[in-house]
N, C-alpha and C positions, 0 to 999 in steps of 0.2 A: 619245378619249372614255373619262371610266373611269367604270363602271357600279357600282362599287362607294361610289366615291365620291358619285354621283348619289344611290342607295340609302338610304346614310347620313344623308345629308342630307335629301333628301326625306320617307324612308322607315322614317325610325328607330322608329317607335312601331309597326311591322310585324317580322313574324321571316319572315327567310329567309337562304338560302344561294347563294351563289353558285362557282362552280367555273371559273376562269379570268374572263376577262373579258369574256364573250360572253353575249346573251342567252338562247344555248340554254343555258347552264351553272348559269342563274338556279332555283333551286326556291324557289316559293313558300309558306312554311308558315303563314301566316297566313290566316286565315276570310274575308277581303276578296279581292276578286277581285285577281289578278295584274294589274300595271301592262303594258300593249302593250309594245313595243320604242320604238315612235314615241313613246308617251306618255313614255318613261323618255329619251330622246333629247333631248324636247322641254324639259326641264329642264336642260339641259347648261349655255346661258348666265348663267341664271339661279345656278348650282351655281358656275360659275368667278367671276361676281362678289361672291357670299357670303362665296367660300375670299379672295379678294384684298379685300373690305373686312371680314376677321377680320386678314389679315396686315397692313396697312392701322393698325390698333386695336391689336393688339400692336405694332408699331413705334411707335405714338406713346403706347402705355404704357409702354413699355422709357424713351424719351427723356424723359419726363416721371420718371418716377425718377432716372433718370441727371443730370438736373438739379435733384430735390433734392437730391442726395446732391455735388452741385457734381465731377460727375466727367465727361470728358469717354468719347466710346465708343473709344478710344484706351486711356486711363487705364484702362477697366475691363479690357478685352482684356490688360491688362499684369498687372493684379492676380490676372485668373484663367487665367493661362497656365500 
């Protein structure tokens, strides 16, 4: 589980820091009450299917370019080696 990444996502429009990757590491510097551990856990699934339908949406932007440009992802891999 990365809390960081939770954070960011979740949490972005909050300021904090985090020190390793453990909840005790977490300072929270925002005027909003600190998020529980459970609370910031409980975001976890929700956090891995965001990241995997962004990387999801970048792959099928990459291939939609790649097929204007009538180049296969072979072809490009050749051209910027």
């Amino acid at each position: 589980m990365d809390l960081t990444l939770i954070l960011s996502k979740k949490y972005k429009n909050h300021t904090w820091s985090i020190d390793g990757n453990s909840y005790a590491g977490l300072e929270w510097l925002s005027d909003t009450t600190k998020p529980s551990e459970e609370e910031l856990l409980s975001h976890w699934d929700s956090v891995l299917s965001e990241v995997e339908a962004e990387a999801e949406a970048k792959a099928a932007q990459k291939a939609a370019l790649l097929n204007r440009l009538g180049l296969t992802q072979e072809e490009f891999n050749t051209l910027t080696a």
